[in-house]
Backbone as a ProteinNet text record, in pm:
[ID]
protein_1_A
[PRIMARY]
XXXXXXXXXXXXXXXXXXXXXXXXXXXXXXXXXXXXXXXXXXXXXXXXXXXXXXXXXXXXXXXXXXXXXXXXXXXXXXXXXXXXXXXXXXXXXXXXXXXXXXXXXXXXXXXXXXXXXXXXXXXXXXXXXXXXXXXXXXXXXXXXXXXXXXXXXXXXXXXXXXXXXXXXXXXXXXXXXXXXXXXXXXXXXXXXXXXXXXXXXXXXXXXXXXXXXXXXXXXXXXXXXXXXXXXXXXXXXXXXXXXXXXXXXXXXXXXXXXXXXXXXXXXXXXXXXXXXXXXXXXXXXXXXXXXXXX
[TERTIARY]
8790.5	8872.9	8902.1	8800.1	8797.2	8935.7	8967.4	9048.5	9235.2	9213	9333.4	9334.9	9276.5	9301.7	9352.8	9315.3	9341.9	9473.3	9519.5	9672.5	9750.6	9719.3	9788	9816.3	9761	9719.3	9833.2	9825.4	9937.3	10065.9	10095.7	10201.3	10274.5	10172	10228.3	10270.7	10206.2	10234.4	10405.7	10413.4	10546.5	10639.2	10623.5	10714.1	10744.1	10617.2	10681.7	10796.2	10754.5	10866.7	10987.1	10971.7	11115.8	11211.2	11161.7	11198.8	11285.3	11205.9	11256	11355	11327.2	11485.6	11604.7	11578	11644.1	11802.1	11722.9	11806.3	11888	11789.7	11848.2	11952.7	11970.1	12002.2	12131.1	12162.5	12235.6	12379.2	12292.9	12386.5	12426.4	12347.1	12423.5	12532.6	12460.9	12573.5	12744.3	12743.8	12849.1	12919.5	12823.6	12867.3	12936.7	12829.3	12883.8	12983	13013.1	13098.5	13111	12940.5	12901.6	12924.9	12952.7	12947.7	12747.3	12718.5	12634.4	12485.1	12567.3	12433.4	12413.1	12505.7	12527.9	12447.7	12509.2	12394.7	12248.6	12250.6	12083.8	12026.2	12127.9	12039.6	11977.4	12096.8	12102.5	11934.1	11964.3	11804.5	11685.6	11694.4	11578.2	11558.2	11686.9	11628.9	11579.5	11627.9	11573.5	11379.2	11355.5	11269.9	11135.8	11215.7	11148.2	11140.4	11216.4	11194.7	11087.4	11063.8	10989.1	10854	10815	10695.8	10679.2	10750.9	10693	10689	10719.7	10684.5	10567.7	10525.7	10414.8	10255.7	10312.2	10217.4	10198.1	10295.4	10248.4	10246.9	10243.1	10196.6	10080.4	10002.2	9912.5	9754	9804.6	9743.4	9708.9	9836.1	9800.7	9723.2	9773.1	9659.6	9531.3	9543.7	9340.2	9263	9297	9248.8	9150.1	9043	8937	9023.8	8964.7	9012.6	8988.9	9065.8	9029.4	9142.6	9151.7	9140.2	9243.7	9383.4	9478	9545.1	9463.5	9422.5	9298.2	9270.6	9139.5	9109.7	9207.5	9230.4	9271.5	9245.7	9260.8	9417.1	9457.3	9603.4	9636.8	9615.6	9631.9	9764.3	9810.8	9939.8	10107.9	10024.4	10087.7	10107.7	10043.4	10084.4	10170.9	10126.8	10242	10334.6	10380.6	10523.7	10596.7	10514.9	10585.5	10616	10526.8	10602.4	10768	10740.8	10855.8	10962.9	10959.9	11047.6	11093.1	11007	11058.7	11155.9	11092.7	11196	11325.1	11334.2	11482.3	11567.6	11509.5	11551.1	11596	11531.7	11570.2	11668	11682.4	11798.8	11910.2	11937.3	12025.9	12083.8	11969.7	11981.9	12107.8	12036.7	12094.2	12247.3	12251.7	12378.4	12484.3	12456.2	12527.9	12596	12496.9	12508.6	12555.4	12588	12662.3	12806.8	12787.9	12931.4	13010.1	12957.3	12998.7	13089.8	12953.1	13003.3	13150.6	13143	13236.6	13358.2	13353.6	13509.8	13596.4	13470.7	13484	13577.2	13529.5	13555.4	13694.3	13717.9	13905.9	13938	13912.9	14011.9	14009.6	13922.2	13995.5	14063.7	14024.8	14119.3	14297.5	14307	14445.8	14458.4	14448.2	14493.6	14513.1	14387.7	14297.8	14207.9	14245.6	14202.7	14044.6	13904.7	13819.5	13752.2	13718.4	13684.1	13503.8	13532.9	13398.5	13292.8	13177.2	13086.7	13003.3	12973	12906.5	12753.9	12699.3	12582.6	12458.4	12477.1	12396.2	12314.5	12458.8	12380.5	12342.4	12382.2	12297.1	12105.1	12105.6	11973.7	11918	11983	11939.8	11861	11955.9	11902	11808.8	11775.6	11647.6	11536.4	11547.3	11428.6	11391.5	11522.5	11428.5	11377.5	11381	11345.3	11212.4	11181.3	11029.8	10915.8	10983.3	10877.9	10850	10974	10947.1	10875	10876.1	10801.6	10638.2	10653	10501.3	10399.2	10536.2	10481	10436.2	10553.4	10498.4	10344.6	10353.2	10220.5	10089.8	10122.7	10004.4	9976.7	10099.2	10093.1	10047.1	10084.4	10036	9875.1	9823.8	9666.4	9598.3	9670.9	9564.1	9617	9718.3	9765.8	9648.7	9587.1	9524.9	9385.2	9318.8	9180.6	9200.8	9282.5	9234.8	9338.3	9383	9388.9	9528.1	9624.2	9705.6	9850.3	9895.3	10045.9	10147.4	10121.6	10212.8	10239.4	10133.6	10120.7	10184.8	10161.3	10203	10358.1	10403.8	10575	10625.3	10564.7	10589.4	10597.1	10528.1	10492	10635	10646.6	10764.6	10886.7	10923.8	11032.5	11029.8	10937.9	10938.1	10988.8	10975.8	11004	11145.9	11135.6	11331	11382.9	11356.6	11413.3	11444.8	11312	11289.6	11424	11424.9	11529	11680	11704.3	11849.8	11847.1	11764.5	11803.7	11834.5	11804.6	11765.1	11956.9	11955	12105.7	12197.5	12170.6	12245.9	12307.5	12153.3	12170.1	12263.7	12248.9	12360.7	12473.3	12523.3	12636.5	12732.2	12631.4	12695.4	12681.2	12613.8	12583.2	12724.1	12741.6	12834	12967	13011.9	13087.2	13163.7	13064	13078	13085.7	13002.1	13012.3	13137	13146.4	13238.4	13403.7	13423.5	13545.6	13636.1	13721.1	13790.3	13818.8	13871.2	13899.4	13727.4	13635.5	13465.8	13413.4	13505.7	13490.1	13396.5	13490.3	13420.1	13267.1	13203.7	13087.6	12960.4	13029.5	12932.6	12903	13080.4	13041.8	12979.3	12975.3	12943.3	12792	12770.7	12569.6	12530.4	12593.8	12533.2	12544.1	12632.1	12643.1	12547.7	12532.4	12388.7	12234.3	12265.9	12120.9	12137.9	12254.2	12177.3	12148.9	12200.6	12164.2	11994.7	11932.4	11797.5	11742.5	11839.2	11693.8	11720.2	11793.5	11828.9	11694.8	11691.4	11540.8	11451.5	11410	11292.6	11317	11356.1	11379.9	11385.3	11421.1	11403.5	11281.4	11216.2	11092.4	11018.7	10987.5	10912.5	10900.4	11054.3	11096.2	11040.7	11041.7	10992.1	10803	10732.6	10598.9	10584.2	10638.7	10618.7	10591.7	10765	10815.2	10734.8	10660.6	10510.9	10413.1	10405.2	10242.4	10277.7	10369.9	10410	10448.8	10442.5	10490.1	10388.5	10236.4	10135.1	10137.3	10193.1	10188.2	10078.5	10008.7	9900.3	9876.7	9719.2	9705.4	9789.7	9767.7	9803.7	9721.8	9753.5	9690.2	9549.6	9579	9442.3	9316.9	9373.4	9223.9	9226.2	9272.2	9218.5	9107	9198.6	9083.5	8961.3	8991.6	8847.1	8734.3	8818.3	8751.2	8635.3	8714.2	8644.2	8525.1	8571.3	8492.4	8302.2	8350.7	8244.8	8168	8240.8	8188.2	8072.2	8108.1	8038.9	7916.6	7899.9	7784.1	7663.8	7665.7	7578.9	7497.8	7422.2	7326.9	7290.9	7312.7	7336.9	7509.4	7616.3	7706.2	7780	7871.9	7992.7	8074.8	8146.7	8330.9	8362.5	8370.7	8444.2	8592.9	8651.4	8816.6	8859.9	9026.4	9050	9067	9085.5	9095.8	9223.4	9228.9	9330.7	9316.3	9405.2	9413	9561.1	9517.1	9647.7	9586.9	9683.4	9663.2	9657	9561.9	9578.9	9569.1	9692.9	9696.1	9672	9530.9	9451	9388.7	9320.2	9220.6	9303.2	9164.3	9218.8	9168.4	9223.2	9143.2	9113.4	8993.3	8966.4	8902.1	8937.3	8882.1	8887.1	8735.4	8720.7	8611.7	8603.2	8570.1	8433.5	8292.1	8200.7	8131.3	8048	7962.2	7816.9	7777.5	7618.3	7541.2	7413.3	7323.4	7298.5	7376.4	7331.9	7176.5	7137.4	6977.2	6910.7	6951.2	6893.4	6903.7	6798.6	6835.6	6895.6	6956.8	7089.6	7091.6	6971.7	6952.1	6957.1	6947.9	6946.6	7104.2	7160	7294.8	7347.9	7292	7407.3	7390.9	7238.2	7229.7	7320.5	7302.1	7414.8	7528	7586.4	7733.3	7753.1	7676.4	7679.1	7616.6	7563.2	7544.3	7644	7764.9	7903.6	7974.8	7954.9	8009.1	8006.6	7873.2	7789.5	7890.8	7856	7894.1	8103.3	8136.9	8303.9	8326.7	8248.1	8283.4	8254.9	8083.8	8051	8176.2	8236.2	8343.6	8496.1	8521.7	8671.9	8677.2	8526.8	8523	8473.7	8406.5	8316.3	8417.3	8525.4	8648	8730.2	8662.9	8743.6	8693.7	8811.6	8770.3	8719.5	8555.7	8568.2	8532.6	8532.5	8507.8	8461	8358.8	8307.1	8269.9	8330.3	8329.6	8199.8	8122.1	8007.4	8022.2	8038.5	8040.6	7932.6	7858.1	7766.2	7807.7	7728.1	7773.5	7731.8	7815.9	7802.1	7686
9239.3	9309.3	9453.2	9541.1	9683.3	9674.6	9574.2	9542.4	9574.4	9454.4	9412.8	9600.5	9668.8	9761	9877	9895	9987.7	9872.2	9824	9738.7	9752.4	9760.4	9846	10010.8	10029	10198.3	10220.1	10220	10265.9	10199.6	10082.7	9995	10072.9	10148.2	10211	10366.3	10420.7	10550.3	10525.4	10414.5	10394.6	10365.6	10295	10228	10393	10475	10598	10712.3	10736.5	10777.1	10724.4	10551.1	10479.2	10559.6	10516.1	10546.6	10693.5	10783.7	10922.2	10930.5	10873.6	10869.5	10751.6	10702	10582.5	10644.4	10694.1	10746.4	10891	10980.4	11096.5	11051.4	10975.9	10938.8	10891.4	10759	10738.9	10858.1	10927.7	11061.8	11173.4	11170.4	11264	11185.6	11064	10994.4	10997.3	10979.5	10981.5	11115.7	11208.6	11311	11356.8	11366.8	11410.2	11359.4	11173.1	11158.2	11101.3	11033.5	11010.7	10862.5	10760.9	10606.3	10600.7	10684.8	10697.2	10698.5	10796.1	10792.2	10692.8	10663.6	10560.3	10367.6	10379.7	10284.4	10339.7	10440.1	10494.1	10466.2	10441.7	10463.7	10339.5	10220.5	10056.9	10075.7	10120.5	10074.7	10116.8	10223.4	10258.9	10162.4	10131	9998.3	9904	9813.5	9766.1	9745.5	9943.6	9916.6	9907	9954.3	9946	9784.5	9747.5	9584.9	9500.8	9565.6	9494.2	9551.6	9683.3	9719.6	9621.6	9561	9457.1	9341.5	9306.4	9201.6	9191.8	9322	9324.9	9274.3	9327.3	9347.1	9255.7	9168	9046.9	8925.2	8947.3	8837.2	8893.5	9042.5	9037.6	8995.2	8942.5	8983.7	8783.2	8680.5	8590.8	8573.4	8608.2	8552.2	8603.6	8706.4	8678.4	8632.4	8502.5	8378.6	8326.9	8261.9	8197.2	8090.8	8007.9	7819.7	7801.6	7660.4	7606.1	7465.8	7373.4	7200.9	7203.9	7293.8	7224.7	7359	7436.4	7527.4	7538.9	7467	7397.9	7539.9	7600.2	7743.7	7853.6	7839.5	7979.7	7984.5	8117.5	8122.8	8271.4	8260.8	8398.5	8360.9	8292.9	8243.8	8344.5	8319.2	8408.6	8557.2	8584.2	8741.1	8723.8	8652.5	8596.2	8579.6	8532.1	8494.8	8585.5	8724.8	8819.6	8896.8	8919.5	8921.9	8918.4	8787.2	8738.3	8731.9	8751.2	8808.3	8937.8	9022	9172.5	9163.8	9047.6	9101.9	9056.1	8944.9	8917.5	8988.8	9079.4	9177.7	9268.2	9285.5	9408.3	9408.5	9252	9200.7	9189.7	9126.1	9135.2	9306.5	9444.5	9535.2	9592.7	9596.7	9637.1	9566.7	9424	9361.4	9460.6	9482.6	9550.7	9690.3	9746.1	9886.9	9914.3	9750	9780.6	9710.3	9632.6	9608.1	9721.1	9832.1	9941	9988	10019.8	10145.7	10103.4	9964.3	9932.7	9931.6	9885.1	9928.4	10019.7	10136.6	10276.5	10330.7	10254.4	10280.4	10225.9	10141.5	10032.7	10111	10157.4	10256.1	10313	10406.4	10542.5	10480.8	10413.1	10375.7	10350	10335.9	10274.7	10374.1	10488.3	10636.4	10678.5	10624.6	10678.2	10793.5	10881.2	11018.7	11000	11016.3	10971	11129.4	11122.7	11218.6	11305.6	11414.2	11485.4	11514.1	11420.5	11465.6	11597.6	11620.8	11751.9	11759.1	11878.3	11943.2	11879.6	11806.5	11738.5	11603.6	11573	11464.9	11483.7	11599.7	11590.8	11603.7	11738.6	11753.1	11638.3	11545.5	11416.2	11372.8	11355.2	11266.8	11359.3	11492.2	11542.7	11514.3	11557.5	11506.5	11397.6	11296.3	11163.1	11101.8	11187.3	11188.9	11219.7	11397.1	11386.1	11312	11247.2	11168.3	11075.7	10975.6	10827.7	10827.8	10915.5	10905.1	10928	11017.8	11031.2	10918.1	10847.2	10784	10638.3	10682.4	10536	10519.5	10690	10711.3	10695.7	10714.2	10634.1	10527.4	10422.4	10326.4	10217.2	10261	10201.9	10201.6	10356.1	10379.7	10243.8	10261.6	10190.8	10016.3	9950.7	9857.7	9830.7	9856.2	9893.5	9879.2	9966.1	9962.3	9802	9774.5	9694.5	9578.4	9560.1	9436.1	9341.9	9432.4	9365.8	9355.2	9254.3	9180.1	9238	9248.3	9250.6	9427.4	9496.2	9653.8	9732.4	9617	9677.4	9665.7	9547.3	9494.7	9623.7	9627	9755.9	9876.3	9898.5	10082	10087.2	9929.8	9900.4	9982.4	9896.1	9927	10064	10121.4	10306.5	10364.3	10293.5	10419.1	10316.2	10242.9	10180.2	10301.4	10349.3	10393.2	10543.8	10602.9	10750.7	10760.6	10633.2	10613	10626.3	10538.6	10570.7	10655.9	10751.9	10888.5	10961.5	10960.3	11013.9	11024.7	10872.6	10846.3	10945.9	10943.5	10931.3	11102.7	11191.6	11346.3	11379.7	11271.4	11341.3	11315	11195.1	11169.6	11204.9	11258.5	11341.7	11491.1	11580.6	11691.5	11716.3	11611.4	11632.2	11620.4	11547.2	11523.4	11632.4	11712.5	11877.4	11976.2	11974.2	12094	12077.4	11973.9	11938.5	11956.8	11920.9	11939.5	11788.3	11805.5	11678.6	11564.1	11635.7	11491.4	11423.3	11446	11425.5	11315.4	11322.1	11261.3	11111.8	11075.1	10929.4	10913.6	10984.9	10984.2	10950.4	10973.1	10926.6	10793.1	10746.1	10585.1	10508.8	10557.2	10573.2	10557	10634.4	10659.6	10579.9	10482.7	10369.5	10283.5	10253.7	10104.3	10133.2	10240	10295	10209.3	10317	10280.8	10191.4	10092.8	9926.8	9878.8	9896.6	9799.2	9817.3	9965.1	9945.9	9881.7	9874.5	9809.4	9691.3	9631.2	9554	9405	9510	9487.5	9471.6	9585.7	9592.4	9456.7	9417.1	9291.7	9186	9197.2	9062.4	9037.5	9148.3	9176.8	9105.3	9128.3	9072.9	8922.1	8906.6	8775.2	8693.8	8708.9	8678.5	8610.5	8700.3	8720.2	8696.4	8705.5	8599.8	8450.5	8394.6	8235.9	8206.5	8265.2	8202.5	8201.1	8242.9	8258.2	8073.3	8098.7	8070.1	7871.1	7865.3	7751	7712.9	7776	7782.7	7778.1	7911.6	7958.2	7977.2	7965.9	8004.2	8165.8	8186.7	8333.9	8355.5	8508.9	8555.4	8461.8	8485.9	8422.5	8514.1	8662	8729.8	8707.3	8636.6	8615.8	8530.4	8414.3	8283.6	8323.7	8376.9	8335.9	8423.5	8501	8584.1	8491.6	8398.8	8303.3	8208	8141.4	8099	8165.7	8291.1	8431.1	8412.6	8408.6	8445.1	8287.6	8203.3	8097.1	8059.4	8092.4	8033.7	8167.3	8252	8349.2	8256	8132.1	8104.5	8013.9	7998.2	7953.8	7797.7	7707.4	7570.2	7527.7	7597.9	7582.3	7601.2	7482	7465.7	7419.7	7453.7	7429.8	7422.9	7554.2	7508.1	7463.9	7386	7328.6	7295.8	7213.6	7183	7268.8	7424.9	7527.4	7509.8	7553.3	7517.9	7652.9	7757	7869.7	7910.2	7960.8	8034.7	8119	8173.6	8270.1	8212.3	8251.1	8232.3	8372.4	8401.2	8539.2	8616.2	8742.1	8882.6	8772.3	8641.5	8566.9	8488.8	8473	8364.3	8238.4	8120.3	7974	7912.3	7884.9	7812.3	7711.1	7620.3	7494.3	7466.5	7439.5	7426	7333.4	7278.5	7161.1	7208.5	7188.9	7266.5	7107.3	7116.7	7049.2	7101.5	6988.7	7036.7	6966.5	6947.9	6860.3	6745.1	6620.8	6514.5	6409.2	6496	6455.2	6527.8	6637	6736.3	6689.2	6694.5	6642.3	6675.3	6620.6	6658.8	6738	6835.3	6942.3	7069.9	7032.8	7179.6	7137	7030	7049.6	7129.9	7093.8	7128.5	7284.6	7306.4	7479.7	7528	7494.9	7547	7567.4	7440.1	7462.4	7577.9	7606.8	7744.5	7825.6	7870.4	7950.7	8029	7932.2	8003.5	8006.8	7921.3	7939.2	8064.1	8143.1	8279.6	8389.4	8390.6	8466	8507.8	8374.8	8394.1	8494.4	8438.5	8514.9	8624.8	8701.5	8809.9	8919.7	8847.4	8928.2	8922.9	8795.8	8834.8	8840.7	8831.3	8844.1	8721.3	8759.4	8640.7	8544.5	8626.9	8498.8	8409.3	8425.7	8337.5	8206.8	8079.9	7986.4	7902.7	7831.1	7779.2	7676.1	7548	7405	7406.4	7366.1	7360	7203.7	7144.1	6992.9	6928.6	6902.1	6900.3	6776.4	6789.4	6613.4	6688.5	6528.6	6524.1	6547.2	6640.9	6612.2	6491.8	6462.1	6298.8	6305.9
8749.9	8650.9	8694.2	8777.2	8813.9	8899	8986.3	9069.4	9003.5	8900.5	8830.6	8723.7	8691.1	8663.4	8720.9	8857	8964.7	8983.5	9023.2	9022.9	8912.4	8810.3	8674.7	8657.8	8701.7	8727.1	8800.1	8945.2	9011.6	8996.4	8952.5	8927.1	8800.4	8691.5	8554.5	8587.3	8732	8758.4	8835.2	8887.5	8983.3	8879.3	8803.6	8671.2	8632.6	8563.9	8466.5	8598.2	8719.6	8779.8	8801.1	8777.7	8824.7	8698.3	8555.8	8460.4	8425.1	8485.1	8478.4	8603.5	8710.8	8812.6	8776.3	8722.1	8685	8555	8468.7	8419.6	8429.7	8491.8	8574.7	8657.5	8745.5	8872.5	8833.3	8674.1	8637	8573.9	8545.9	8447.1	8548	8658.4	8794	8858.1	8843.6	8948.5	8880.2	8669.3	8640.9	8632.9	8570.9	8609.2	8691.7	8777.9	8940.4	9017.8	8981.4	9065.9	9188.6	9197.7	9285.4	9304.4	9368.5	9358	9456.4	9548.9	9624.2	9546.1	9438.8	9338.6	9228.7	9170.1	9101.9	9175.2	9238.7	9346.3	9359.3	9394	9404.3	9275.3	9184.6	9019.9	9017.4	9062.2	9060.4	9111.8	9226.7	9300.1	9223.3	9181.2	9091.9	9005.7	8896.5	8828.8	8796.2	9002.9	9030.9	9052.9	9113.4	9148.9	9021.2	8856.8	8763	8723.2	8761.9	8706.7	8756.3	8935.9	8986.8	8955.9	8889.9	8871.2	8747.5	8650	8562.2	8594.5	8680	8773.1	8836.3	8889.4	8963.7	8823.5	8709.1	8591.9	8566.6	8521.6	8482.3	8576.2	8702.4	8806.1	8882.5	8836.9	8916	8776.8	8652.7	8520	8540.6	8577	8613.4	8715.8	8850.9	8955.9	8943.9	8852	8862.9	8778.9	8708.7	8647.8	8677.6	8680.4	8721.8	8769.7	8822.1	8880.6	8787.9	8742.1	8595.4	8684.1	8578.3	8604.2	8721.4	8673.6	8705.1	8837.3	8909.8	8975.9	9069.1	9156.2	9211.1	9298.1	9330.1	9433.7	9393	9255	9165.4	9146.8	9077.8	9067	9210	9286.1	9423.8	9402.1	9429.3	9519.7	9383.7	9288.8	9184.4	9275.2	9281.3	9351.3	9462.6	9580.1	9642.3	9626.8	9536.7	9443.9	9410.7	9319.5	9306.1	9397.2	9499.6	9600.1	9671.4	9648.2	9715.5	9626.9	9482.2	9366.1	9381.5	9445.4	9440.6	9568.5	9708.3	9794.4	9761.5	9663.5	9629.3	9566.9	9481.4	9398.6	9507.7	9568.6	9660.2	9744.4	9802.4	9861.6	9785.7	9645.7	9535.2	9539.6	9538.3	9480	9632.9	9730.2	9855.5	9837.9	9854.8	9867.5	9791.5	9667.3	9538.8	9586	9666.4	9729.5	9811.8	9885.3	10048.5	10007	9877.1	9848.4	9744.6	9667.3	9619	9721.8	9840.2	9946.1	10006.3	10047.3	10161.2	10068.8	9879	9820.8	9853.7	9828.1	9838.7	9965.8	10056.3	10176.8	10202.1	10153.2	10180.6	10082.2	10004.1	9904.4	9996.9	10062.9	10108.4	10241.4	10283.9	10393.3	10360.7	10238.4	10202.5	10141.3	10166.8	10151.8	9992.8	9926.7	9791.9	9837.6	9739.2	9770.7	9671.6	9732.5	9668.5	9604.5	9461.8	9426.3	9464.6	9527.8	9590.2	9473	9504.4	9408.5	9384.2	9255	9235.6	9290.8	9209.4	9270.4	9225	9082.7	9034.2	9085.6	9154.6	9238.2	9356.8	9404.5	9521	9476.8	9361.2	9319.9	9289.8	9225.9	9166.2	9292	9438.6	9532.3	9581.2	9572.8	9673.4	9571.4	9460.5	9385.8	9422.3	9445.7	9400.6	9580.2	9712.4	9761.3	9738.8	9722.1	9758.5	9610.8	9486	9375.8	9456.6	9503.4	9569.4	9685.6	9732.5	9926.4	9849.2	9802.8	9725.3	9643.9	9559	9480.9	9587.4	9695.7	9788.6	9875.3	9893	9991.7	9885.3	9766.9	9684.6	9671.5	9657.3	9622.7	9759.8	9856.1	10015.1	10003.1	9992.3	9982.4	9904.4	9774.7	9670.5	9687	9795.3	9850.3	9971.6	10025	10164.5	10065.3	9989.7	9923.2	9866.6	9771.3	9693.7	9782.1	9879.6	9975.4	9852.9	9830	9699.5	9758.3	9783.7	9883.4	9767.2	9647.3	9507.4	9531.6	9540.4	9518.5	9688.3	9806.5	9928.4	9890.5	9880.5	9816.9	9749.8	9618.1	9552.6	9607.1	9739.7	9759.1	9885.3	9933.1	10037.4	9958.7	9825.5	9739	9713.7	9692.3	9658.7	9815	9870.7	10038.6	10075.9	10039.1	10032.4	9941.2	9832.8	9731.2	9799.2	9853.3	9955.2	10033.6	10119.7	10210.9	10185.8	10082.6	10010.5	9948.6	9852.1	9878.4	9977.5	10085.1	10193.8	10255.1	10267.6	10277.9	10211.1	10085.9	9925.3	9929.1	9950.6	9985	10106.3	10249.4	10333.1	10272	10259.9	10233.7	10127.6	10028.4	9913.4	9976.6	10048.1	10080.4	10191	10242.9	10356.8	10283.9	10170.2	10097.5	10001.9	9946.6	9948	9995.5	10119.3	10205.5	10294.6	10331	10477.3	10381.3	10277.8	10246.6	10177.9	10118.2	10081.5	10193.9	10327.2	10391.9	10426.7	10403	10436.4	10311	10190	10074	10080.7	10192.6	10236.1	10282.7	10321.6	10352.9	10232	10103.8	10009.7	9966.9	9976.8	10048.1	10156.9	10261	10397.1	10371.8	10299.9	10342.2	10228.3	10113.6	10071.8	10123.6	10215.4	10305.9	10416.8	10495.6	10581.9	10501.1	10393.3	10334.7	10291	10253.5	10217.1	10322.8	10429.6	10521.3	10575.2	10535.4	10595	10472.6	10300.3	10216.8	10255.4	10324.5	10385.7	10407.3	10558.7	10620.1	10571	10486.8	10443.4	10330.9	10207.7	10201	10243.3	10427.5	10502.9	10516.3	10572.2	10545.8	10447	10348	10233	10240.8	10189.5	10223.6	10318.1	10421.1	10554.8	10531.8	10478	10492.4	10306.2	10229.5	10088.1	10109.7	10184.6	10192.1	10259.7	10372.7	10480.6	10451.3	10314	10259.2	10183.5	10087.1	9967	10063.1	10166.6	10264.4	10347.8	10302.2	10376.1	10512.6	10594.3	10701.6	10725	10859.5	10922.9	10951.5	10947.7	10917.5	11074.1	11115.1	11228.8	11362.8	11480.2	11613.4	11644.8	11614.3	11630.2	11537.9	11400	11293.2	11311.2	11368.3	11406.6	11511.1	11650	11703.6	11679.2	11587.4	11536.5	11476.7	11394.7	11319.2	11428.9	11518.5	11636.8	11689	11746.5	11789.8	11726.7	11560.4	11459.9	11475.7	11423.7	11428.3	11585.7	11695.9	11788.9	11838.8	11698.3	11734.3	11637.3	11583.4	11534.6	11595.1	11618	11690	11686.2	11796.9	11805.3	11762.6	11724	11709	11842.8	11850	11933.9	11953.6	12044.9	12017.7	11885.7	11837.2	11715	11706.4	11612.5	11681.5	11532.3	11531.8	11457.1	11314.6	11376.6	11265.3	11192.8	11043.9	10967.5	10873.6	10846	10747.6	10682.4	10597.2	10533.1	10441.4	10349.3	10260	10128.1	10010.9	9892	9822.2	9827	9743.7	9848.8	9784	9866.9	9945.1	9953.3	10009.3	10096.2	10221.8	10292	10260.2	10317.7	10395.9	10450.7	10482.9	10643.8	10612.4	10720.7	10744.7	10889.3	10948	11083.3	11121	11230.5	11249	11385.1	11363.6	11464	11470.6	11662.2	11713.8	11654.6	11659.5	11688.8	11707.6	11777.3	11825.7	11735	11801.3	11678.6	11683.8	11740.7	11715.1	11629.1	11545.6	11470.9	11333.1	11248.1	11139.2	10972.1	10884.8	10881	10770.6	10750.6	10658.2	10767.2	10857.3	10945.7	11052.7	11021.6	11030.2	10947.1	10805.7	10689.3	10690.1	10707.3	10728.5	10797.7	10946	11036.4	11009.1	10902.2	10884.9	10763.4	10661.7	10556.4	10586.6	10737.2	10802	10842.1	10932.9	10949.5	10810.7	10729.6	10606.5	10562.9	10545.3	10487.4	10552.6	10714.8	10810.9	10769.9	10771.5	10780.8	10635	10494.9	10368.5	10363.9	10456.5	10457.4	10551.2	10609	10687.9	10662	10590.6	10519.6	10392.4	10299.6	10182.2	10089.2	9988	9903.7	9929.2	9832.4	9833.9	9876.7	9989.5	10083.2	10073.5	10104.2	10084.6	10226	10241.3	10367.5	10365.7	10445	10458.4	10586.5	10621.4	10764.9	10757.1	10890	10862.4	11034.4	10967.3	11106.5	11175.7	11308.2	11385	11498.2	11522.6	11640.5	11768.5	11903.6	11983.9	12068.4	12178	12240.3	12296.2
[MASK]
++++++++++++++++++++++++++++++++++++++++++++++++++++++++++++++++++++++++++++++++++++++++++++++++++++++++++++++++++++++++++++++++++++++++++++++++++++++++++++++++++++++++++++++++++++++++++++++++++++++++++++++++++++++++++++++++++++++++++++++++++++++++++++++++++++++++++++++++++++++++++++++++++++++

């Protein structure tokens, strides 16, 4: 529960800044004039929607197992996950199809109106809240080992970024002069294309959890590694893992002297059992399946 609270915590600190740029961001952008900011607002919205997303899918997966859940509910966080990167992909698409209107207007010799000062302030603020609020949200992603809260701290430094965009292209849009106008369109089609990524991203590493992808090639063979420090154990083979949620799963297949008898097999095998949970965590799930050697 200490867990699922510290995951509320920073998820309610990212939500109350989305909130206060969200609607700032909106009223500079009309104000001002901005289409650059006006998209930047979109994204903020976005990125408030996905902090209630994060709430109530990280409030499910930490359920006990119960009948119809043999592996707990993890895979819930996973999910949201992979909900936020769609959002984010939805949010970007929106931003790179604003910009590029923007842009065939002015190409067909629409004189585009230069935004004010408001939005530029709009976009530096909401530069240095979001980079901040991300470098928190990474930290307490990293302590508490949470795929839902890393997703989230991703979306805050997507958000950093298209400001980032949002300020040149409106800054240059003012300073540089009327024929420069275009550049405020310009630097939302820039910056969608990196929330772009970072959305492929997510996506990418959600659908492989969520499709039971195998962990990485380096914790496998770590898994191996650990397993054959136990004593009378060998060749371990036939490894099988993925992710459930923050947790992993393994299932691996070890030799051992089949003249030994089959209580100090079974030791051996929750021996590596002990060993694998003490090092990727209670929670991890393991099956150690024992055959004789010839």
């Amino acid at each position: 529960m200490e867990r699922n609270k510290e995951i509320y915590k920073v998820t309610l600190v990212g939500g109350a800044v989305n909130v206060v740029l969200l609607v700032f961001k909106f009223v500079a952008g009309i104000l001002g004039h901005s289409a650059a900011m006006v998209a930047d607002a979109v994204h903020s919205l976005s990125d408030f929607v996905t902090d209630v997303i994060v709430l109530v899918f990280v409030r499910i997966s930490s359920k006990p197992k119960d009948k119809s859940h043999d592996y707990g509910h993890g895979k819930y966080e996973t999910l949201a996950m992979t909900i936020i990167g769609v959002a984010l992909l939805a949010a970007a698409i929106g931003i790179i199809y604003g910009g590029a209107v923007k842009i065939a207007d002015w190409l067909g010799g629409q004189q585009l109106e230069a935004p004010g000062m408001l939005a530029l302030w709009a976009a530096l603020l909401s530069i240095v809240l979001k980079e901040a609020v991300y470098r928190y949200s990474m930290v307490k992603a990293r302590q508490l080992n949470s795929q839902a809260v890393e997703a989230n701290a991703w979306h805050h430094r997507s958000d950093a970024l298209s400001s980032v965009g949002t300020a040149i292209g409106i800054g240059g849009a003012i300073f540089l002069g009327q024929r420069w106008t275009v550049l405020d369109p310009v630097a939302s089609v820039i910056v969608g294309a990196f929330i772009v990524k970072v959305a492929v991203e997510l996506l990418r590493r959600g659908i492989g959890d969520l499709l039971e992808q195998s962990l990485p090639d380096e914790i496998e063979s770590e898994i191996l590694q650990l397993a054959t420090t136990v004593e009378g154990i060998a060749e371990p083979h036939d490894l099988r893992t993925r992710r459930i949620g923050n947790h992993y799963a393994i299932e691996l297949h070890i030799l051992v002297d089949g003249d030994i008898p089959l209580r100090e097999a079974h030791d051996r095998a929750s021996e590596v059992e002990e060993l694998l949970k003490s090092h990727y965590g209670e929670d991890t799930h393991v099956v150690v399946h024992v055959e004789p050697t010839v």
